[in-house]
C-alpha positions in Angstrom: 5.4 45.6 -4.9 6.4 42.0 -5.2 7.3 40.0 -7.5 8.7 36.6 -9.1 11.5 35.1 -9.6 13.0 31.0 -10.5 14.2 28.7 -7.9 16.2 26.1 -8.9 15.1 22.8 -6.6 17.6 19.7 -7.0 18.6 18.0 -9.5 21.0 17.2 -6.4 19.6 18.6 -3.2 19.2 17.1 0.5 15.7 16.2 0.2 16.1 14.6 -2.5 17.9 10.9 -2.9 18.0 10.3 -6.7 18.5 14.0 -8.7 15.3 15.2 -10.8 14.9 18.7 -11.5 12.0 21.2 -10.2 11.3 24.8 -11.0 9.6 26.7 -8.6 8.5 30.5 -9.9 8.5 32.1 -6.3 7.2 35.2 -5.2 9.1 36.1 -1.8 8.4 32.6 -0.2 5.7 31.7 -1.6 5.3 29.3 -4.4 3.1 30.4 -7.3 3.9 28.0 -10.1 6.4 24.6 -10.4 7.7 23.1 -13.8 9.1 19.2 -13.1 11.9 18.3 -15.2 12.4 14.2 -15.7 15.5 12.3 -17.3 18.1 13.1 -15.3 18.6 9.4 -14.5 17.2 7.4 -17.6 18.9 4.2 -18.0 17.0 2.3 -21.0 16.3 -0.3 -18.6 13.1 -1.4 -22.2 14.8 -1.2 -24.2 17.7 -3.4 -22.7 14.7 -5.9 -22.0 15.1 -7.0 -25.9 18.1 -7.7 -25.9 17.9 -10.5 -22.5 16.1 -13.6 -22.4 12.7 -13.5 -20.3 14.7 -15.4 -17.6 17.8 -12.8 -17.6 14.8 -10.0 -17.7 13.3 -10.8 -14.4 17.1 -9.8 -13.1 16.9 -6.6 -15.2 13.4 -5.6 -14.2 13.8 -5.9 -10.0 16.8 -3.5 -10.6 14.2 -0.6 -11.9 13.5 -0.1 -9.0 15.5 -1.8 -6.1 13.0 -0.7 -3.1 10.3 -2.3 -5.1 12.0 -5.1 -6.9 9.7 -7.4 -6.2 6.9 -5.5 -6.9 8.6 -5.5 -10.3 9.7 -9.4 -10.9 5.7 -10.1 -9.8 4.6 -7.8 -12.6 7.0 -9.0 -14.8 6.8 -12.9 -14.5 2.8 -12.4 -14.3 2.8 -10.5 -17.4 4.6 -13.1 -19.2 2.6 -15.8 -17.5 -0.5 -14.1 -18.7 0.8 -14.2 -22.4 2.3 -17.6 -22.8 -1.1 -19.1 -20.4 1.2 -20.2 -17.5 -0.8 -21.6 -14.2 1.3 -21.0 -11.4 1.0 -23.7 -8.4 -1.1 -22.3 -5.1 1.3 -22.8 -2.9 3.7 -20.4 -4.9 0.8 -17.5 -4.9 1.1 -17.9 -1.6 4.3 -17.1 -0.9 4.5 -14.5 -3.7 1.9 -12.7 -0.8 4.3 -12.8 1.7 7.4 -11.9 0.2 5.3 -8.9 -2.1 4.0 -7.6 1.9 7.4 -8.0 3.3 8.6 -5.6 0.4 5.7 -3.7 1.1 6.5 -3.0 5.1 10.0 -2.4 4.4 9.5 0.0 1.8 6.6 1.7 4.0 9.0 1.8 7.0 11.9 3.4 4.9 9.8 6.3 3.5 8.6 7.1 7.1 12.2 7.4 8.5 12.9 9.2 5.7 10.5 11.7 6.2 10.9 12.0 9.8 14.7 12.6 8.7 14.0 15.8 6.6 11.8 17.3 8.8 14.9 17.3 11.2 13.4 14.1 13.3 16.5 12.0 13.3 14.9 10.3 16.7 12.3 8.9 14.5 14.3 8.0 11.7 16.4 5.9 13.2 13.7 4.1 15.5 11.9 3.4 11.6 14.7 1.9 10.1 15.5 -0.2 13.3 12.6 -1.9 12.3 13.3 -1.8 9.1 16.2 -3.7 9.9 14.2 -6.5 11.6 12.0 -6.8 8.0 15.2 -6.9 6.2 16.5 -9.7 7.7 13.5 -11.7 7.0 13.6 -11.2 3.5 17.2 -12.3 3.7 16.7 -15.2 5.1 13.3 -16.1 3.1 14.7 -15.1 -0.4 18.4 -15.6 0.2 19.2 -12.0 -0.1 18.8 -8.7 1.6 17.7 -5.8 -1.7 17.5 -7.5 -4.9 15.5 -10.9 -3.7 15.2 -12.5 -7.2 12.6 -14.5 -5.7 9.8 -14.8 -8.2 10.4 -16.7 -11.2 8.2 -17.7 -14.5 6.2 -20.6 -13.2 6.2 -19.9 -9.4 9.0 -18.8 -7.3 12.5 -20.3 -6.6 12.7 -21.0 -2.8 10.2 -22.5 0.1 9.4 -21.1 3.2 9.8 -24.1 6.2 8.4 -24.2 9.6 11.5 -22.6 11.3 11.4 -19.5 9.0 7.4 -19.4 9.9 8.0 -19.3 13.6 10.9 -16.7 13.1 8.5 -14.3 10.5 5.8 -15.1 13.3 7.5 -13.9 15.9 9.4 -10.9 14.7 6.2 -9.6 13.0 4.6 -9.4 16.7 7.7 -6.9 17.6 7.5 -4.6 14.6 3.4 -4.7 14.7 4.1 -3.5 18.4 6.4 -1.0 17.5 4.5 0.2 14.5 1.5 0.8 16.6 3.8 2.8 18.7 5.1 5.2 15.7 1.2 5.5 14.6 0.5 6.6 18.0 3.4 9.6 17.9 3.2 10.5 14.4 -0.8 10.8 15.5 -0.3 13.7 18.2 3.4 14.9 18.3 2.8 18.3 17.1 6.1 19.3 15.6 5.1 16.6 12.9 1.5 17.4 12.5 2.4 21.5 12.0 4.9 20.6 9.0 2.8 17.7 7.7 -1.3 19.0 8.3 -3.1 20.9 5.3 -0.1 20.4 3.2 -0.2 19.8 0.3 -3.4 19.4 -0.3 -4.9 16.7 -3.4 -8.3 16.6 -3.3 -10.3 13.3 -4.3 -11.2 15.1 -7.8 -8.0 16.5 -8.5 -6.8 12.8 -7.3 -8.6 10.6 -10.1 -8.2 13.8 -13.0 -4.7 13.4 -12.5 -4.2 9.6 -12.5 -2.7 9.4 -8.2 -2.7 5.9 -7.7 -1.7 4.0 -4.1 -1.2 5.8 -1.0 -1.1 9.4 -2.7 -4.6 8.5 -3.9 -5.6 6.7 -1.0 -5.2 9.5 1.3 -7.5 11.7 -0.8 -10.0 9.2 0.4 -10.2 7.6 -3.3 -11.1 4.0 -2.2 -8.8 1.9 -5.1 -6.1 -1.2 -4.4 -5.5 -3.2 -7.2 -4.7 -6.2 -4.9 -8.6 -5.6 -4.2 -10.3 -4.5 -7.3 -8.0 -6.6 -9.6 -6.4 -9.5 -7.4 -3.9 -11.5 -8.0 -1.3 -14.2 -6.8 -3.7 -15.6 -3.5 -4.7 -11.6 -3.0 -8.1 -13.0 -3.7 -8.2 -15.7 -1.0 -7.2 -13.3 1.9 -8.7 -10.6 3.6 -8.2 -7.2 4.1 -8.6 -4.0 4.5 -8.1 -1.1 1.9 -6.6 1.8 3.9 -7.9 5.2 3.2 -7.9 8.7 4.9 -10.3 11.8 4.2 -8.0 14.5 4.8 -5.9 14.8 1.5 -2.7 16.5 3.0 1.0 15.0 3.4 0.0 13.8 6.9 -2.6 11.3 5.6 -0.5 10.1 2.2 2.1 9.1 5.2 -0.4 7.6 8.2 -1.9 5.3 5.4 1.5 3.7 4.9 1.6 3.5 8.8 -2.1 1.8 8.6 -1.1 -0.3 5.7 2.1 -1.7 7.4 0.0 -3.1 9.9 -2.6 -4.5 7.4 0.5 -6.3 5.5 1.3 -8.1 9.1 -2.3 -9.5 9.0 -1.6 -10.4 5.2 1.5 -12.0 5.8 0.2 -14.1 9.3 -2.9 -15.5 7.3 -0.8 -16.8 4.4 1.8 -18.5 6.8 -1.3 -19.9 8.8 -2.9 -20.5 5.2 -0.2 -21.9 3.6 -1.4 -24.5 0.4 0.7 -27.8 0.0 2.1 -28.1 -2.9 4.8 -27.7 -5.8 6.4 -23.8 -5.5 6.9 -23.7 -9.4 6.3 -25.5 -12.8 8.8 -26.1 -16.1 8.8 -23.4 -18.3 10.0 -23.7 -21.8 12.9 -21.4 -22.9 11.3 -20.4 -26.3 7.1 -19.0 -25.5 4.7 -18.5 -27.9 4.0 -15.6 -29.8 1.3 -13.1 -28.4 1.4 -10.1 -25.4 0.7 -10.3 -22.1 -0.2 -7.4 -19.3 0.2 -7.8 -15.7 -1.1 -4.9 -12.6 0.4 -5.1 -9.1 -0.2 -3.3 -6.2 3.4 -1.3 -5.8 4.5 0.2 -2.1 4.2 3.4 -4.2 0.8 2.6 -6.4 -0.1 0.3 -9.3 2.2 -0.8 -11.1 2.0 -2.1 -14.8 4.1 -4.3 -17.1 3.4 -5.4 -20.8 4.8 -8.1 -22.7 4.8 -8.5 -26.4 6.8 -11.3 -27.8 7.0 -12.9 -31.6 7.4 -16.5 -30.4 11.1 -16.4 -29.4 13.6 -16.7 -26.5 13.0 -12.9 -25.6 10.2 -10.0 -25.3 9.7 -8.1 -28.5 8.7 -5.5 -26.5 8.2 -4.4 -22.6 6.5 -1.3 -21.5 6.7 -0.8 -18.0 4.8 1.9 -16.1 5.4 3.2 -12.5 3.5 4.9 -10.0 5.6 7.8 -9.3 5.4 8.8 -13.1 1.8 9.2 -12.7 1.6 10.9 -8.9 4.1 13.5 -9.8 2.3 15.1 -12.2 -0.6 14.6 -9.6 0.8 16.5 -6.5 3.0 18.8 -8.7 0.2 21.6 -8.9 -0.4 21.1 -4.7 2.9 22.9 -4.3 1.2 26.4 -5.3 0.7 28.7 -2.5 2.8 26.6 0.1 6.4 28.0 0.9 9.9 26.9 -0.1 10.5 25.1 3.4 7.2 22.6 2.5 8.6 21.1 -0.7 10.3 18.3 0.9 7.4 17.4 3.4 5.0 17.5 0.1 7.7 15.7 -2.0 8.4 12.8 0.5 4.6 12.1 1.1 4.6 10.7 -2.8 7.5 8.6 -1.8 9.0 9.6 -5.0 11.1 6.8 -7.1 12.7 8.3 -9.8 15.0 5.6 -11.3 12.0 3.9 -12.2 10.0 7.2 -13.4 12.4 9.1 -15.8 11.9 8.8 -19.3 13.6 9.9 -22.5 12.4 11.5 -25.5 14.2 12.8 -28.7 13.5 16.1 -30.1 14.5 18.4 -32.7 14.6 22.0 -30.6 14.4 23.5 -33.9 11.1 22.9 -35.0 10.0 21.3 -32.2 8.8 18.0 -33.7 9.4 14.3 -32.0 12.0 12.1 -33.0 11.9 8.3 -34.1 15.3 7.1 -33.8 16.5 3.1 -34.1 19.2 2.2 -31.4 21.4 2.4 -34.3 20.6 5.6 -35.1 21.1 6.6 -31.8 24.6 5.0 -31.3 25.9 6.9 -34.7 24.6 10.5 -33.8 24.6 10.5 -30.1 27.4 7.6 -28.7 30.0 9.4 -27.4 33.2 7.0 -26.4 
């Protein structure tokens, strides 16, 4: 006779960096149902946004997510460019390319290590982030710093890249493409890898699109959709490339298309340095913007990515309403845990590359009748503000 019973996965756990909260309704090893519990980590980060200027915002929005943040200041400063009907110079789309696909390689290159890591790979994990490291140091040197880059502004961007720093990206892209090429190679046939990684976790490309998976979680349910592609922006529509996908809808493809898509980001980067418009890297911007809303999509390292701006014609957003990618493909893989065992949670898990700083939410309600609550901040502080 069996039988089942809760298990309690996180909010603080090894395979998992930032605490969130899954139920898994077991019976003996194998997983039958899963319940996801988000909020652990909600930080207000919109409703903070009306209370900063749209300048002090692009600070506050690359620290939702600090993997990403640049991901996050594009959205952001295109959304308000969108609303107030800013034309950013060609040289600055341009660069906002190649600091958006060194983001994108770094990030890539983290979550593999990662992964490696909690399958007990620590070989791997620290070849990844060696290169990593290389990536890293790039963005350093381009933006002037090494997490939060700050390098997108309203208008354009805040720093140039020279013909020194092209010849150094140049060159140290040829190493990691090398080594990249190498890691695609092992992660293809080491077997070790492949048992924990193969037929698990399996999204299908219905189940994908029903459920809203967006970047490589979708992708590697063969569901053929980049925003940089179907919805370009910045130069993303003056350089080519390749949309990565892979047929086989398991953890092992969600990870080998962010080994494919590394490589496709070197190609990106090389032809906007070789590509590289003359020109002015950013315009004037008034302080006060006019009235109206603006919406912005970006392709994140972990999906698309969304930002919208309302304002009322003043120094600050009435309103921003960010959504991430991780809030929408963790409901997606949530029900591809069924019928796997405890021990694959964290290979499932890390093939989302879960962010969830940037995914929890927070929502008031009365446990007695069940109803939502509206509350103003005010309200808030008086019932809830504990000093």
């Amino acid at each position: 006779m069996s039988y089942a019973v809760d298990l309690l996965f996180g909010p603080q756990h090894p395979a998992l960096h930032e605490p969130e909260r899954f139920r898994f309704k077991v019976d003996g090893e194998i997983i039958v149902d899963v319940d996801v519990k988000i909020g652990y980590i909600h930080r207000g980060i919109e409703k903070l946004a009306e209370t900063k200027n749209f300048i002090q915002n692009i600070y506050l929005t690359e620290r939702i997510c600090g993997i990403c943040n640049v991901a996050h200041t594009l959205c952001y400063v295109q959304a308000v460019e969108d609303m107030a009907g800013i034309e950013v110079p060609e040289r600055a789309k341009y660069l906002r390319v190649i600091v958006h696909e060194l983001n994108r390689i770094h990030s890539h290159l983290l979550i593999l290590g990662v992964a490696a890591e909690l399958l007990g790979w620590e070989t791997e994990f620290m070849y990844l982030w060696r290169d990593r490291e290389a990536i890293m140091d790039i963005i350093e040197d381009v933006t002037g710093n090494r997490v939060t880059s700050a390098f997108n502004t309203i208008g354009g961007v805040r720093r140039d890249i020279n013909d020194t720093q092209k010849e150094k990206i140049l060159k140290i892209l040829d190493k990691v493409e090398k080594d990249t090429k190498f890691h695609k190679k092992v992660l293809e046939e080491d077997p070790l890898y492949r048992e924990r990684m193969v037929d698990i976790g399996i999204l299908k490309p219905r189940d994908a699109i029903e459920r809203c998976a967006v970047g490589p979680t979708a992708r590697g349910s063969g569901v053929d959709y980049d925003v940089r592609a179907h919805d370009p922006y910045a130069a993303f529509d003056e350089i080519p490339f390749n949309v990565i996908t892979y047929k086989e809808c398991d953890s092992w493809a969600r990870m080998m298309v962010r080994v494919d898509e590394t490589l496709e980001s070197i190609n990106i980067i090389r032809y906007a340095l070789k590509h590289l418009p003359q020109g002015d890297i950013r315009v004037r911007v008034p302080a006060r913007l006019p009235a109206g809303e603006g919406v912005s999509r970006v392709e994140a390292p972990r999906g698309e990515l969304l930002h919208h701006v309302f304002c009322k014609g003043d120094v600050k957003p009435y309103r921003l309403k960010v959504r991430t990618p991780t809030f929408a493909n963790i409901l997606a893989i949530a029900p591809t845990f069924i019928g796997h065992t405890i021990a694959d949670v964290p290979a499932i898990l890390v093939s989302i590359d879960p962010c969830f700083s940037c995914t929890d939410r927070l929502t008031f309600i009365d446990v007695s009748s069940g109803k939502v609550m509206k509350l103003s901040l005010e309200e808030i502080k008086k019932k809830y503000w504990r000093r």
